[in-house]
C-alpha positions as CSV (number, residue, x, y, z in Angstrom):
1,X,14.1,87.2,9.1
2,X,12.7,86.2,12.3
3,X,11.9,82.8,13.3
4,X,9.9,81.5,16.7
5,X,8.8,78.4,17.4
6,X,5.0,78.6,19.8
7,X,4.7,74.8,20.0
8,X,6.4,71.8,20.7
9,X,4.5,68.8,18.2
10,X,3.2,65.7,20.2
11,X,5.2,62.5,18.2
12,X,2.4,62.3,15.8
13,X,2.6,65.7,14.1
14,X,5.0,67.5,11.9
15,X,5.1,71.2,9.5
16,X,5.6,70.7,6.3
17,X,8.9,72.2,6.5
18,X,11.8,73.0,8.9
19,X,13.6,76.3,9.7
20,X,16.6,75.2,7.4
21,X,14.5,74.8,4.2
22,X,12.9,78.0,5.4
23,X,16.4,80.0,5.7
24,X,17.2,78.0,2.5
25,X,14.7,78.9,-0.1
26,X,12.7,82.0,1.6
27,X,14.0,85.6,0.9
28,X,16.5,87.1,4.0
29,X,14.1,89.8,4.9
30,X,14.7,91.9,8.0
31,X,10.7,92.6,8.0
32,X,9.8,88.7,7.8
33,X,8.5,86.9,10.5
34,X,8.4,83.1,10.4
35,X,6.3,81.5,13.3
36,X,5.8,77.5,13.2
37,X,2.8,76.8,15.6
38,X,1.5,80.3,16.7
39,X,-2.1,78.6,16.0
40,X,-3.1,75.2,16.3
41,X,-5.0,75.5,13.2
42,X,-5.6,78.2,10.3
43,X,-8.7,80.7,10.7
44,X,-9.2,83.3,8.4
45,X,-9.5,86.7,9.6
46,X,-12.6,88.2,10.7
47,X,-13.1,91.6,8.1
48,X,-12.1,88.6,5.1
49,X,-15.6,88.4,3.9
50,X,-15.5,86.2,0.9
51,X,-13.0,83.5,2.0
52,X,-12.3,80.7,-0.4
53,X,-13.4,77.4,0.3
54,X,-11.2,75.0,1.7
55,X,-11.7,71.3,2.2
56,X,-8.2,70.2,3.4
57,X,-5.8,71.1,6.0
58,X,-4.0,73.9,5.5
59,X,0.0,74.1,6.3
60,X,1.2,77.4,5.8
61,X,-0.1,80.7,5.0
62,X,1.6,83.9,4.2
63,X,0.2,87.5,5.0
64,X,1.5,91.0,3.7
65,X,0.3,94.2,5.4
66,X,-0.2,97.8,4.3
67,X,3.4,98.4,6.0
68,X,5.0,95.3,3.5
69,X,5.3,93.2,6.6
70,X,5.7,89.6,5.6
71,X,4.5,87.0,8.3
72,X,5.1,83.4,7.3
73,X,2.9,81.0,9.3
74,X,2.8,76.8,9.7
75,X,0.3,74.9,11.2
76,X,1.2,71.5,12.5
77,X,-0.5,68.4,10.8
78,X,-1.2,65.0,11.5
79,X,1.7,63.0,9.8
80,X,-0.9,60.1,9.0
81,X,-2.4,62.7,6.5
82,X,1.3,64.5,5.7
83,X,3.7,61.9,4.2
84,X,7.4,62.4,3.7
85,X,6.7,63.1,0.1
86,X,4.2,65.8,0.7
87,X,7.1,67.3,2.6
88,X,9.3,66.7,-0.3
89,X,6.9,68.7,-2.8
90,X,6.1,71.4,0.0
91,X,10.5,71.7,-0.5
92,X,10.9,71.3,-4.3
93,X,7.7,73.2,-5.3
94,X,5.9,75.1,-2.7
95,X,8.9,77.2,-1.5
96,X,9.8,78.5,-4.5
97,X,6.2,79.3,-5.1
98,X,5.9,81.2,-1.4
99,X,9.6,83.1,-2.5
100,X,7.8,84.5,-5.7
101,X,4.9,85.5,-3.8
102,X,6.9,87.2,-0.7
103,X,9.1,89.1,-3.6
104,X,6.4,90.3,-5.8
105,X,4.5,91.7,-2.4
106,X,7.8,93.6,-1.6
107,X,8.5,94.8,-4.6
108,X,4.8,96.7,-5.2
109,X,4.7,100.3,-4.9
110,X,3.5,101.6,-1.7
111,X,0.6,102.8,-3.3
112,X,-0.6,99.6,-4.4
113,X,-0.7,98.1,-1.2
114,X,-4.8,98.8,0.0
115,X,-5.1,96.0,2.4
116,X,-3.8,93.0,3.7
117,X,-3.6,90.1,1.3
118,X,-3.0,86.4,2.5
119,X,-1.5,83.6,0.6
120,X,-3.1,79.9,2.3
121,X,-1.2,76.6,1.3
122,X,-3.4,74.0,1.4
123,X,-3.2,70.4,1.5
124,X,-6.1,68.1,0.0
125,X,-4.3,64.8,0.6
126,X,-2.5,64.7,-2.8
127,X,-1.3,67.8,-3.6
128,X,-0.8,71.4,-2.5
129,X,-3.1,73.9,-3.5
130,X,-3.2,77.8,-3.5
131,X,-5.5,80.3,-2.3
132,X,-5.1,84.2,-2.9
133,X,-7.0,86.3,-0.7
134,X,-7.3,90.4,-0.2
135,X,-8.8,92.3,3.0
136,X,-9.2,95.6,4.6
């Protein structure tokens, strides 16, 4: 696993995790690519023609392509709208949810693999919330 940093955060902004929790609780794999601020801010891709709707901030997102590369992307955020305990469930619950997700993409046939699909972590203030998506 690769991980690169883009971005150094003003004092006002944070991920919603740090490369130790990321080592910690992601799979090892030599194909993964972890990149904390490559963007400012999540934007779908431009052949995605039904994205979902999204009404937060989004944190993290996850892509898989036709070659079973895994990219693992986070977008900075505001900490006045990302608390310490948003961190804390983004830790206990969301990594463990991303690892499931990065597993069951490697683990698909070849031959099931049509497109590139995209897993977005969103954050609505609350709670985190989950968005599947598939393109060509």
């Amino acid at each position: 696993m690769k991980i690169a940093f883009f971005r150094n955060l003003n004092k006002v902004e944070t991920y919603a995790t740090n490369k130790k929790q990321v080592k910690l609780n992601l799979p090892n794999k030599e194909d993964a690519n972890v990149l904390f601020g490559l963007r400012r801010k999540f934007e779908f891709d431009t052949q995605c023609s039904r994205p979902p709707q999204i009404s937060g901030t989004v944190v993290a997102s996850v892509t898989c392509n036709r070659d079973k590369d895994i990219s693992i992307y986070f977008y900075p955020i505001s900490q006045n709208i990302y608390p310490e305990k948003a961190k804390s469930q983004f830790h206990n619950d969301v990594l463990p949810e991303l690892k499931k997700w990065i597993e069951k993409q490697s683990s698909k046939p070849d031959t099931a693999v049509l497109g590139v699909e995209e897993y977005i972590i969103e954050w609505n203030g609350k709670n985190h919330l989950f968005h599947q998506i598939k393109f060509l």
